[in-house]
ZADO-1210 file (C-alpha; in nm, 4 decimals, padded with zeros to 6 digits):
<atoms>
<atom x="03.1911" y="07.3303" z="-11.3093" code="UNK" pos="1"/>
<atom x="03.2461" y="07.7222" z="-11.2724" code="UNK" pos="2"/>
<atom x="03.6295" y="07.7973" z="-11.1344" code="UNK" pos="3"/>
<atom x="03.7819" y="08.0662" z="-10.9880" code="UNK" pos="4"/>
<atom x="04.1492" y="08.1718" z="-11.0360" code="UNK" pos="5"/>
<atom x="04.4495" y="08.0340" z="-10.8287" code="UNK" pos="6"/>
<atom x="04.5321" y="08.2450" z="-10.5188" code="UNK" pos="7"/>
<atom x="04.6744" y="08.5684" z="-10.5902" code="UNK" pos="8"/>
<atom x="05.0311" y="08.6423" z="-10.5402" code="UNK" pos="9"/>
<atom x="05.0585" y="08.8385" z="-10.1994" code="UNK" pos="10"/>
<atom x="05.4427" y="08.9684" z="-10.3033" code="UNK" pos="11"/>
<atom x="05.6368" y="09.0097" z="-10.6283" code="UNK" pos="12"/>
<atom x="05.8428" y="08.6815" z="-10.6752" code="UNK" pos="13"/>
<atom x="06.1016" y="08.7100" z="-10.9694" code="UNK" pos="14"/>
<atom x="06.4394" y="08.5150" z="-11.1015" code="UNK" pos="15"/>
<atom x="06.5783" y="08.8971" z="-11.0385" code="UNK" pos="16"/>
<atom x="06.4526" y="08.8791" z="-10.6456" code="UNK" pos="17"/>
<atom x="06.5545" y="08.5072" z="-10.6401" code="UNK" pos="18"/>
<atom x="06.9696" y="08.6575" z="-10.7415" code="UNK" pos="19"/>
<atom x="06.9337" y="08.9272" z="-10.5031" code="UNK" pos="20"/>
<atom x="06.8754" y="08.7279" z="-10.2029" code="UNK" pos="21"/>
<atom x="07.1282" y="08.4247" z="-10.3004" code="UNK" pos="22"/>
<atom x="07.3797" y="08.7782" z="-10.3442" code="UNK" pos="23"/>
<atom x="07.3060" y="08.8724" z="-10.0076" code="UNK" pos="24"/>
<atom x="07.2668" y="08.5599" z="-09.8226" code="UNK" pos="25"/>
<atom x="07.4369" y="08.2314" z="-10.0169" code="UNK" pos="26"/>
<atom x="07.6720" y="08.4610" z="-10.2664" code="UNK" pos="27"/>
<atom x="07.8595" y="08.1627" z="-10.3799" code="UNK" pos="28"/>
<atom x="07.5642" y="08.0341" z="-10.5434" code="UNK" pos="29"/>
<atom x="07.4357" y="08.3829" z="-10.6838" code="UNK" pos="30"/>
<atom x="07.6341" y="08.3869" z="-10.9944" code="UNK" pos="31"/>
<atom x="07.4205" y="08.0373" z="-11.1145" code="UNK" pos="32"/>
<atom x="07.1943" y="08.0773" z="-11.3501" code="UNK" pos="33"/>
<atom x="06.7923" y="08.1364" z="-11.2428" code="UNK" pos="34"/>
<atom x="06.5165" y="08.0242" z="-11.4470" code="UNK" pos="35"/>
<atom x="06.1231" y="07.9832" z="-11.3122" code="UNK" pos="36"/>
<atom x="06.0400" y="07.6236" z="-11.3018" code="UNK" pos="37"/>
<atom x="05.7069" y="07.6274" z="-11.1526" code="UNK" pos="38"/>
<atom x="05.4734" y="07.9193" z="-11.0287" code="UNK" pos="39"/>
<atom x="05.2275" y="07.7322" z="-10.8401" code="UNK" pos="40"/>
<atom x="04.9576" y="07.7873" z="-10.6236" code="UNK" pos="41"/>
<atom x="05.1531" y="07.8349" z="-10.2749" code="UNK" pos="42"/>
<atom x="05.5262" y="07.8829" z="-10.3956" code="UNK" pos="43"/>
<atom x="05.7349" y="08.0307" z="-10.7120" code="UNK" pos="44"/>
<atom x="06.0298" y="07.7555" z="-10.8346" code="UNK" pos="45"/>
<atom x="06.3324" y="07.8336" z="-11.0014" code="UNK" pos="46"/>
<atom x="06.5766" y="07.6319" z="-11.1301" code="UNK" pos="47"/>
<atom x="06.9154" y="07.7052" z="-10.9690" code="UNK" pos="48"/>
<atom x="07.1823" y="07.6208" z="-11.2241" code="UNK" pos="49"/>
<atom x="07.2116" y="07.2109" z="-11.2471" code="UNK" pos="50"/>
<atom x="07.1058" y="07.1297" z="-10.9724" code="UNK" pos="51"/>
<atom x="06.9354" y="07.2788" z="-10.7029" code="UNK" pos="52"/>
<atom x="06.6239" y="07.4612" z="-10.7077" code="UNK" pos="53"/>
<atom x="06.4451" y="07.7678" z="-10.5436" code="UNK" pos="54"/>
<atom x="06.1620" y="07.7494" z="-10.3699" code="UNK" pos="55"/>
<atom x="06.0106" y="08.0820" z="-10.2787" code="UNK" pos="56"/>
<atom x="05.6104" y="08.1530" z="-10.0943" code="UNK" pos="57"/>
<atom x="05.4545" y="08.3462" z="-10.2556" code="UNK" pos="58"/>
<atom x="05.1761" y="08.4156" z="-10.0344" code="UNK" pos="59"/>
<atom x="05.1357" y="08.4475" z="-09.6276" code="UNK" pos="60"/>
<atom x="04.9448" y="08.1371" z="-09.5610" code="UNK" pos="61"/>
<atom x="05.2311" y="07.9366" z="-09.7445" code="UNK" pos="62"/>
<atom x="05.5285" y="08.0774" z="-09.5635" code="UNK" pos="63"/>
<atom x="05.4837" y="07.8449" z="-09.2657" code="UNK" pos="64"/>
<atom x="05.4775" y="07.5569" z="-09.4992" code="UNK" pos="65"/>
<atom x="05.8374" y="07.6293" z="-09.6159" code="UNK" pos="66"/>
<atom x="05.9486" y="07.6348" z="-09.2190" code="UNK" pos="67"/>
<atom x="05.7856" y="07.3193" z="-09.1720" code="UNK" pos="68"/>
<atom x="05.9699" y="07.1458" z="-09.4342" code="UNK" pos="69"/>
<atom x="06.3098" y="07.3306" z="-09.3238" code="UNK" pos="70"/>
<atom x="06.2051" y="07.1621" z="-08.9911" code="UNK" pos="71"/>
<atom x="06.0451" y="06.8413" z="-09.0323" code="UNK" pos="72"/>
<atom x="06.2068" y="06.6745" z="-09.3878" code="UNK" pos="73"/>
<atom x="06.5556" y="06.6253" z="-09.3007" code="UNK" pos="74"/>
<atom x="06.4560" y="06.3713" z="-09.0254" code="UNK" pos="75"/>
<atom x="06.1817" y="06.1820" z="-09.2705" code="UNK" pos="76"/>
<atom x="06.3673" y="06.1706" z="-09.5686" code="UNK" pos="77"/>
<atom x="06.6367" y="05.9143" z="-09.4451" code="UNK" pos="78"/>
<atom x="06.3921" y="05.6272" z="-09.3949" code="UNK" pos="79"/>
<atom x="06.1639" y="05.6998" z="-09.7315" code="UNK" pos="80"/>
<atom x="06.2259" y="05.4873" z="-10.0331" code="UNK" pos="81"/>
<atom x="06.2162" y="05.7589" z="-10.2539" code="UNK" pos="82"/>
<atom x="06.4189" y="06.0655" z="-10.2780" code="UNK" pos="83"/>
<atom x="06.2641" y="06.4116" z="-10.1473" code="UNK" pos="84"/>
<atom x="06.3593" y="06.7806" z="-10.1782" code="UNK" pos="85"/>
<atom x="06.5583" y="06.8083" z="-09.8457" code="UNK" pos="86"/>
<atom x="06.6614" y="07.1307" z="-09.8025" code="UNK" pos="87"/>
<atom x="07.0653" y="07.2282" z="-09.8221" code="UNK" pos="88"/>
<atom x="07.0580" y="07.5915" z="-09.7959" code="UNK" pos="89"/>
<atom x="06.7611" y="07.8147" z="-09.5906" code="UNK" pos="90"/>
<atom x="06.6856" y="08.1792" z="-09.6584" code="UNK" pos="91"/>
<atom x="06.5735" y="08.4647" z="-09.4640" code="UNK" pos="92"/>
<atom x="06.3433" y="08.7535" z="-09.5014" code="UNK" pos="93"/>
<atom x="06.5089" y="09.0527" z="-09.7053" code="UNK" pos="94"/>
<atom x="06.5256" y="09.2812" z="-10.0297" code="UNK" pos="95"/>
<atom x="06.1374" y="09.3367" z="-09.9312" code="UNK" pos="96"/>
<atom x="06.0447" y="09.0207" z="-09.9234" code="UNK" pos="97"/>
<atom x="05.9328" y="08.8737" z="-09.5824" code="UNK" pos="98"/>
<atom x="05.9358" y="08.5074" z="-09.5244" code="UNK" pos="99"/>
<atom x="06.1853" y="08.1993" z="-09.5128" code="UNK" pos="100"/>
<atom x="06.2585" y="08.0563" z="-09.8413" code="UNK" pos="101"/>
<atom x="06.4974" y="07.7342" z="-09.8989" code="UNK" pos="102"/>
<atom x="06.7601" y="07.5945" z="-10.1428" code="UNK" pos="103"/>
<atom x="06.6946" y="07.2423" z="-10.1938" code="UNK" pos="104"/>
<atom x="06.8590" y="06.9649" z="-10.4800" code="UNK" pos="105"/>
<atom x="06.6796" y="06.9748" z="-10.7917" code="UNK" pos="106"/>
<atom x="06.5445" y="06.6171" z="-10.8453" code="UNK" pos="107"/>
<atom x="06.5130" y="06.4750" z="-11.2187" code="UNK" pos="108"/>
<atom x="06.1941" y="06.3691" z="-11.4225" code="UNK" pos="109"/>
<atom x="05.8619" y="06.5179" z="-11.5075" code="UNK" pos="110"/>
<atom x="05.5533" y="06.5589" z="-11.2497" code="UNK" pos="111"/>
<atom x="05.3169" y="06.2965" z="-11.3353" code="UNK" pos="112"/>
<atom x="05.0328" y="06.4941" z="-11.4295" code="UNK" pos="113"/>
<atom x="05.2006" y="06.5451" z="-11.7596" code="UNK" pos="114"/>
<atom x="05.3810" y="06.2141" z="-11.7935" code="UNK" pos="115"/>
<atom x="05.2055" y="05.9452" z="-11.6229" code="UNK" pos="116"/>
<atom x="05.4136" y="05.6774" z="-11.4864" code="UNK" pos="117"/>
<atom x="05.4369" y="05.3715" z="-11.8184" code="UNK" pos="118"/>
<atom x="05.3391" y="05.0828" z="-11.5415" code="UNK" pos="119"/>
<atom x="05.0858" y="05.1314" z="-11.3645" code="UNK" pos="120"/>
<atom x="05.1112" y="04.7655" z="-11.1632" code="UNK" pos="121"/>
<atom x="05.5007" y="04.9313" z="-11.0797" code="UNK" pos="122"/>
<atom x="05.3277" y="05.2545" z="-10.9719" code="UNK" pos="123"/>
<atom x="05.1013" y="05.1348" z="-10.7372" code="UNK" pos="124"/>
<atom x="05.4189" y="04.9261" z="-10.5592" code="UNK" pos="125"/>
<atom x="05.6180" y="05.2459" z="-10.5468" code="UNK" pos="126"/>
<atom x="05.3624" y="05.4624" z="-10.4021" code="UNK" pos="127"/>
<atom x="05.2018" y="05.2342" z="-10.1393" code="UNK" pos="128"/>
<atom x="05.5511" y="05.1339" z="-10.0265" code="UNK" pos="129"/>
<atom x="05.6277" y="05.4816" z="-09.9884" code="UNK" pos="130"/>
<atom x="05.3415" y="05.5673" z="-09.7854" code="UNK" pos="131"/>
<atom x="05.3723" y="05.2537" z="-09.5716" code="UNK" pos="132"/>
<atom x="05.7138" y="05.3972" z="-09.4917" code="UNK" pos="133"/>
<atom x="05.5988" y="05.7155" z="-09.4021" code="UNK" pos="134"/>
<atom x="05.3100" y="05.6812" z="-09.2527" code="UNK" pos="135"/>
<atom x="05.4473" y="05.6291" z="-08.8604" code="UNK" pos="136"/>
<atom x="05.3696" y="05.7866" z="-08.5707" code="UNK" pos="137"/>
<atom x="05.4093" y="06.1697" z="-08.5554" code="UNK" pos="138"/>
<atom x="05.5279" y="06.3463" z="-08.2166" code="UNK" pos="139"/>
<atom x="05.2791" y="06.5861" z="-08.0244" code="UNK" pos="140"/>
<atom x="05.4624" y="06.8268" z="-08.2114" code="UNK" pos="141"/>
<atom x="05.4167" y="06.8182" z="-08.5593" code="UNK" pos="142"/>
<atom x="05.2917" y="07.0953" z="-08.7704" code="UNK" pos="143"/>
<atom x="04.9147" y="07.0885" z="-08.7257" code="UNK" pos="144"/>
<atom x="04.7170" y="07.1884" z="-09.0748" code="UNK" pos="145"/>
<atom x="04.3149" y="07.2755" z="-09.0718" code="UNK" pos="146"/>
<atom x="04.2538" y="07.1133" z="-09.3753" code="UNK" pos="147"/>
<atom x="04.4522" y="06.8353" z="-09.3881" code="UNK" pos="148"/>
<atom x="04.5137" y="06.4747" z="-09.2205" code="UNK" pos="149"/>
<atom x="04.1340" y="06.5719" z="-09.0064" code="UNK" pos="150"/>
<atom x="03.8069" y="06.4289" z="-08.9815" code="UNK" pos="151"/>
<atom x="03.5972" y="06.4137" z="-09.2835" code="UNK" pos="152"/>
<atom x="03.3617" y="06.6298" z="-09.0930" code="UNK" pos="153"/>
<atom x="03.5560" y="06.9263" z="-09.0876" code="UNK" pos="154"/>
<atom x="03.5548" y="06.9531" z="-09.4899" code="UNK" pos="155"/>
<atom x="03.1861" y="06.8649" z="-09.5154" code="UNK" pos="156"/>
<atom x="03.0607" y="07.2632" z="-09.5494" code="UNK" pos="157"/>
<atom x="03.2917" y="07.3245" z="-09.8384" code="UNK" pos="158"/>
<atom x="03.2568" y="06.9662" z="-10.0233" code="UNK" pos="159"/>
<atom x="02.8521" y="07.0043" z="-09.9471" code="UNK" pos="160"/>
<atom x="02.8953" y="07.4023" z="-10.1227" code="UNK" pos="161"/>
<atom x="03.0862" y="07.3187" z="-10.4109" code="UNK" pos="162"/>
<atom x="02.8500" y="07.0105" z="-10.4997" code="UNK" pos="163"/>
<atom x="02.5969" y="07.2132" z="-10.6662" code="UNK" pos="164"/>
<atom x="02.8622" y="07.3798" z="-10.9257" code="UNK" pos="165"/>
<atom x="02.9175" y="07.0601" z="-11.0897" code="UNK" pos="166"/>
<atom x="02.6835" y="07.1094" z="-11.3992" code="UNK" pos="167"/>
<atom x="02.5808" y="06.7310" z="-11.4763" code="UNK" pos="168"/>
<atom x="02.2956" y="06.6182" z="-11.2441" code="UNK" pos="169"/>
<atom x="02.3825" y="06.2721" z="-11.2456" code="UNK" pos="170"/>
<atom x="02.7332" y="06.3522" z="-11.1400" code="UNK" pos="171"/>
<atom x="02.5782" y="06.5749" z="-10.8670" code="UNK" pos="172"/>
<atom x="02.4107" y="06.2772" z="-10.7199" code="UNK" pos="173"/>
<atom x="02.6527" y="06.0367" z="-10.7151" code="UNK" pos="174"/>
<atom x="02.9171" y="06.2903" z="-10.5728" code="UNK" pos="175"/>
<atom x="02.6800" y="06.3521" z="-10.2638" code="UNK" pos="176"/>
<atom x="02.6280" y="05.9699" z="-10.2117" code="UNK" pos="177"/>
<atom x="03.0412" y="05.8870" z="-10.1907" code="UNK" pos="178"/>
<atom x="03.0578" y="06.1923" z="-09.9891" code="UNK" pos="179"/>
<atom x="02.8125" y="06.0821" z="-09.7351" code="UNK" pos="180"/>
<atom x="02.9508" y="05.7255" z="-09.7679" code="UNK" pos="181"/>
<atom x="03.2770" y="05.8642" z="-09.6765" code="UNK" pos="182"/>
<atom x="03.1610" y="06.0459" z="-09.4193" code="UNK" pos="183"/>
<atom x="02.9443" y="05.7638" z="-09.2242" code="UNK" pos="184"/>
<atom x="03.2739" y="05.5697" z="-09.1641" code="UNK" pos="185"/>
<atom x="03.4050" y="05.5759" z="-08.8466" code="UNK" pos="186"/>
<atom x="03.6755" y="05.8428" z="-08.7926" code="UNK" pos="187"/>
<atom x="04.0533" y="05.7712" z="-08.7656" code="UNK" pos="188"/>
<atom x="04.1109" y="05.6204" z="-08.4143" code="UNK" pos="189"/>
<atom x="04.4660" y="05.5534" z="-08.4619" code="UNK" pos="190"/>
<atom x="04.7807" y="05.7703" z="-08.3615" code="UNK" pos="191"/>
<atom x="04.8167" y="06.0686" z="-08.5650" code="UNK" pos="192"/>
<atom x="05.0576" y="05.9560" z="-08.8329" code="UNK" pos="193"/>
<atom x="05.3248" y="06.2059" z="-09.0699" code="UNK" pos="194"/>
<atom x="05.1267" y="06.2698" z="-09.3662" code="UNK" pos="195"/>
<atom x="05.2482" y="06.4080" z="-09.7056" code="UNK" pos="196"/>
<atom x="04.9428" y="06.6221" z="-09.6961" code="UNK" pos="197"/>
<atom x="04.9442" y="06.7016" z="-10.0453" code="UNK" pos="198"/>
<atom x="05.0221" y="06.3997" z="-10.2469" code="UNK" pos="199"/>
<atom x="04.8810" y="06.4514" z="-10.6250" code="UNK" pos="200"/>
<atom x="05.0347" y="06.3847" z="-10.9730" code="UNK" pos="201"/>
<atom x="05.1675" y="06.7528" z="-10.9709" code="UNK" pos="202"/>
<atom x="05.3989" y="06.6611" z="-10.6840" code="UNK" pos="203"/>
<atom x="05.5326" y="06.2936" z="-10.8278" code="UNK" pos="204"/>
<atom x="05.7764" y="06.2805" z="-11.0215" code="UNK" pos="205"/>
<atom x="05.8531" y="06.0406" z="-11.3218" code="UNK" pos="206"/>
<atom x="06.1987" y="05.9545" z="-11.4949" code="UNK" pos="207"/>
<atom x="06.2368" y="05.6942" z="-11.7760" code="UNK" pos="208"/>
<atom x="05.8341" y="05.5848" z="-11.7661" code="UNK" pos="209"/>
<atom x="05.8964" y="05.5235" z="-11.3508" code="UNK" pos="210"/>
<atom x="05.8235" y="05.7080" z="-11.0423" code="UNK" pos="211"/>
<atom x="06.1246" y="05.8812" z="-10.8686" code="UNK" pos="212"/>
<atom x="06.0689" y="06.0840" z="-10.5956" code="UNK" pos="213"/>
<atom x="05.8070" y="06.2955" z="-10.4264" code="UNK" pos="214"/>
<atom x="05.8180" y="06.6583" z="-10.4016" code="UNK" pos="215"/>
<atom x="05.6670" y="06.9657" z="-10.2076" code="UNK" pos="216"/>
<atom x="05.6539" y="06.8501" z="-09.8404" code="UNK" pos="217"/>
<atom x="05.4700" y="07.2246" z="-09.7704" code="UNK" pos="218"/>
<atom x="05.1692" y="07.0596" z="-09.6308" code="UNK" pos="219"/>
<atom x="05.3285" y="06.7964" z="-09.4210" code="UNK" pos="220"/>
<atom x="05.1194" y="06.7339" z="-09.0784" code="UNK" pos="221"/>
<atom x="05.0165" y="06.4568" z="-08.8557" code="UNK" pos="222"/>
<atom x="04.6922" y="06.2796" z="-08.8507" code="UNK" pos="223"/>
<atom x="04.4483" y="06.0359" z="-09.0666" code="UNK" pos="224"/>
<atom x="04.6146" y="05.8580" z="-09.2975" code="UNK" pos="225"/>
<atom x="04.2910" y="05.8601" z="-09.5681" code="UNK" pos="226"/>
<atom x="04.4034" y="06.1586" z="-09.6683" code="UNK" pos="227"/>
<atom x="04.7579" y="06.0734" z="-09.8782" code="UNK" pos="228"/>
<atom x="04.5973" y="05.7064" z="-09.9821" code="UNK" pos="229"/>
<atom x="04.3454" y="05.9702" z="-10.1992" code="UNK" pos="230"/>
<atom x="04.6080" y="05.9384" z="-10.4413" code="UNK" pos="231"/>
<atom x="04.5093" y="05.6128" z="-10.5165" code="UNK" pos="232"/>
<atom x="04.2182" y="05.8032" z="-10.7110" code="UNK" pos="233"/>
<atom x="04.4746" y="06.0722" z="-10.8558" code="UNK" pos="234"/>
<atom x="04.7033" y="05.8370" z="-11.0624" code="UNK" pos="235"/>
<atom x="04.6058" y="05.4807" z="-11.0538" code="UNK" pos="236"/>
<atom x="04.3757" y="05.3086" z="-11.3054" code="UNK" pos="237"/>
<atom x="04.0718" y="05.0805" z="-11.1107" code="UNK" pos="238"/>
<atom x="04.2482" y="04.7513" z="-11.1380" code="UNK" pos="239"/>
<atom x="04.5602" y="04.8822" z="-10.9507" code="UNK" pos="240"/>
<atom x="04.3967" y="05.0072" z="-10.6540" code="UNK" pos="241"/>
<atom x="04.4010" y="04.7092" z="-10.4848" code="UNK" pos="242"/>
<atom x="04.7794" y="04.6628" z="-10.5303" code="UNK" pos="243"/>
<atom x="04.8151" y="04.9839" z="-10.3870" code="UNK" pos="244"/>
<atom x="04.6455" y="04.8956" z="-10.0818" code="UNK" pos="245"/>
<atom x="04.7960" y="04.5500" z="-10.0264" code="UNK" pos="246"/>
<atom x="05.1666" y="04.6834" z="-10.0328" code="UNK" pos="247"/>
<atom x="05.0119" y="05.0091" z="-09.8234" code="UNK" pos="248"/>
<atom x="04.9227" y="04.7076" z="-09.5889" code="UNK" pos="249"/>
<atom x="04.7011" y="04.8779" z="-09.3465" code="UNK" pos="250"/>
<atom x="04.4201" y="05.0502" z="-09.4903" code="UNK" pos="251"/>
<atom x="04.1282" y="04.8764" z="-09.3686" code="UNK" pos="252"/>
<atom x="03.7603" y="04.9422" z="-09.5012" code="UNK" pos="253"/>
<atom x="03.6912" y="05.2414" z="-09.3123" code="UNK" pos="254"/>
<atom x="03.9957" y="05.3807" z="-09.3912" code="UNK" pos="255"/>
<atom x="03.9907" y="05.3022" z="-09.7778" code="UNK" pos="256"/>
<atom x="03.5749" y="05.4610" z="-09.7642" code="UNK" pos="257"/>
<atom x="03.7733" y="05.7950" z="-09.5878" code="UNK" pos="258"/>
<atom x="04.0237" y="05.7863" z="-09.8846" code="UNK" pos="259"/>
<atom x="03.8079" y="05.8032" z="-10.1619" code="UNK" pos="260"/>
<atom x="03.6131" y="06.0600" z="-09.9700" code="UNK" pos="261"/>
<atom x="03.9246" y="06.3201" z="-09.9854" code="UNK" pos="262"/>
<atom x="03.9757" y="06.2302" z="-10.3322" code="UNK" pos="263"/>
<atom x="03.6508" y="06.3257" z="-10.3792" code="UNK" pos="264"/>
<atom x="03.7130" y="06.6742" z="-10.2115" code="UNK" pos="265"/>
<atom x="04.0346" y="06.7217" z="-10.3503" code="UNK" pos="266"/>
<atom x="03.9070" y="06.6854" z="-10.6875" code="UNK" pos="267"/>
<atom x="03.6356" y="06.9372" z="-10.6131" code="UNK" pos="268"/>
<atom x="03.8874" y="07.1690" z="-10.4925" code="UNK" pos="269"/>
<atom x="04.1410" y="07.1306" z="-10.7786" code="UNK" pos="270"/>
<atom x="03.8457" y="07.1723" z="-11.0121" code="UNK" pos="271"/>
<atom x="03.6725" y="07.5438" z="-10.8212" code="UNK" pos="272"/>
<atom x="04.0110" y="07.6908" z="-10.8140" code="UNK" pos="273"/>
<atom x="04.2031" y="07.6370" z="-11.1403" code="UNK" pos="274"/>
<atom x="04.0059" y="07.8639" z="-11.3790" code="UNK" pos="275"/>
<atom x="04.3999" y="07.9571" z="-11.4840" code="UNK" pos="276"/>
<atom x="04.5398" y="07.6439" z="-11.4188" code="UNK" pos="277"/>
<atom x="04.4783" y="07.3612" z="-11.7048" code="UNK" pos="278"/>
<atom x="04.6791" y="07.1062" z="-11.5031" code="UNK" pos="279"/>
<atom x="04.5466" y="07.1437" z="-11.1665" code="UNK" pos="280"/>
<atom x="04.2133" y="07.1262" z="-11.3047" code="UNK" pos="281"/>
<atom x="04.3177" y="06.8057" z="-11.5113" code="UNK" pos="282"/>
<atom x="04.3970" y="06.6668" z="-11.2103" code="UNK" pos="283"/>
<atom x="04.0396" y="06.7658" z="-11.0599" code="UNK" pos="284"/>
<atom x="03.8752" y="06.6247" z="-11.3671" code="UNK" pos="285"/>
<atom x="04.0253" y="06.2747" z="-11.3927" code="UNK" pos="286"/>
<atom x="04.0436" y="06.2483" z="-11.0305" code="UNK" pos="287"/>
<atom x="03.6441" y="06.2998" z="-10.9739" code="UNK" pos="288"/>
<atom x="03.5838" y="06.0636" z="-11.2423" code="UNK" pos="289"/>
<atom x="03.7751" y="05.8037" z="-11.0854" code="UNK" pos="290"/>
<atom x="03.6005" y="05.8585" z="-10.8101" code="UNK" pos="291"/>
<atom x="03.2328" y="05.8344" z="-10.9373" code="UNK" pos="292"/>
<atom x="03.3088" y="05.5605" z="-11.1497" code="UNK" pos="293"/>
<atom x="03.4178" y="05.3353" z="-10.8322" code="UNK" pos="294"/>
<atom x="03.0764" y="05.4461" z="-10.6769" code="UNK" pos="295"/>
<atom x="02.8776" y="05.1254" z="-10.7053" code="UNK" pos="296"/>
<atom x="02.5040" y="05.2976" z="-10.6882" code="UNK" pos="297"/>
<atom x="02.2188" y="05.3506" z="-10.4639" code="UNK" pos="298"/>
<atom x="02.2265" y="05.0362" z="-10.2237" code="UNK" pos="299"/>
</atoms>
């Protein structure tokens, strides 16, 4: 499949702009030591001595994301069963650089895309647990994202324009007919529930061969469910699906059909926009083949 690049960089992040605005604004943590941890696609992370980290957008469409964590994640995390990046410290525009930013605790382990959890059975407890526990009604006023937690429909254009870039026919055809599967079911007629948003292997974290806590809340918003179960797709193997979905609880057919239809767009989106990204596009890769491997052919 032909990728671009991740999105460009809108401002210069750096360790040396990360010191300057702890001098300025948190000075008794600017003499820690600063170290770049992760320079993804909407945020630069440093390391912030022991244990705290950075977290810095780098890009305009990813500043609000920051706010809404600032906002929304100190009144989630104390009924989630695993541990998330609450923010201690916030930052303000300055030195140049124009958006929030936030100090949060630096949690242990390695993101899962590079060391995948050692029990899969365990895994699929963990994570359907923690969705089950997040997963409750939203308030009319919770961040609102275009592209996440909505109807299927609204991501049909793109997942429709990037089928024909993925170079095996067969795969082609298979892709379309779980996408329009997906699609026929019913919409979410539910409440609009808090959703992760953007819950992948990149953003799970695994300590000693177990999963530990889930990171980078930026996408958090309100709405169909289907979209966080995706990572059913993203991590598990086929036999542990359903083990995800019975201690999930509530994800009835429609709902699973709508789940495996954003893994299916995820992966196509991981995949057509990590030409310099090897892990994001892992993540693309394995994911889609989950996918068409669960498809169960023309009816």
């Amino acid at each position: 499949m032909s990728a671009d690049n991740m999105p460009t960089a809108e401002v210069s992040v750096s360790p040396e702009l990360v010191r300057q605005l702890l001098t300025d604004q948190h000075p008794d943590l600017a003499e820690r030591d600063v170290q770049v941890l992760a320079n993804g696609w909407d945020n630069l992370v440093c390391r912030l001595g022991g244990d705290h980290l950075v977290r810095l957008p780098r890009r305009a469409a990813s500043a609000g994301l920051v706010a809404n964590e600032q906002r929304w994640l100190p009144g989630l995390a104390g009924r989630l069963p695993l541990p998330v990046p609450v923010p201690v410290r916030t930052g303000r525009p300055g030195r140049g650089y124009p958006w929030s930013w936030s100090v949060s605790p630096f949690l242990p382990g390695e993101i899962a895309a590079r060391t995948p959890p050692a029990d899969p059975g365990a895994t699929a407890l963990v994570l359907g647990g923690f969705l089950a526990a997040l997963h409750l009604p939203a308030p009319a006023d919770a961040p609102a994202n275009p592209s996440r937690g909505i109807p299927l429909a609204g991501r049909d254009a793109r997942v429709r324009s990037q089928l024909p870039h993925l170079d095996d026919p067969v795969e082609r055809a298979t892709a379309l007919r779980v996408w329009e599967s997906a699609t026929a079911a019913p919409e979410w007629a539910g409440p609009a529930l808090w959703l992760h948003g953007d819950l992948h292997p990149a953003n799970i974290l695994v300590e000693h061969g177990s999963v530990r806590s889930v990171i980078d809340f930026g996408d958090i918003t309100a709405g169909d469910p289907a979209t966080d179960l995706a990572v059913a797709w993203m991590i598990l193997p086929a036999a542990r699906r359903g083990e995800f979905r019975h201690a999930y609880g509530r994800a009835d057919h429609d709902t699973w059909a709508r789940a495996r239809g954003w893994a299916l767009s995820l992966a196509l989106v991981f995949l057509a926009h990590s030409a310099d990204n090897p892990l994001m596009a892992g993540i693309g890769r394995r994911t889609l083949d989950a996918v068409l491997a669960d498809d169960p052919g023309p009816p």
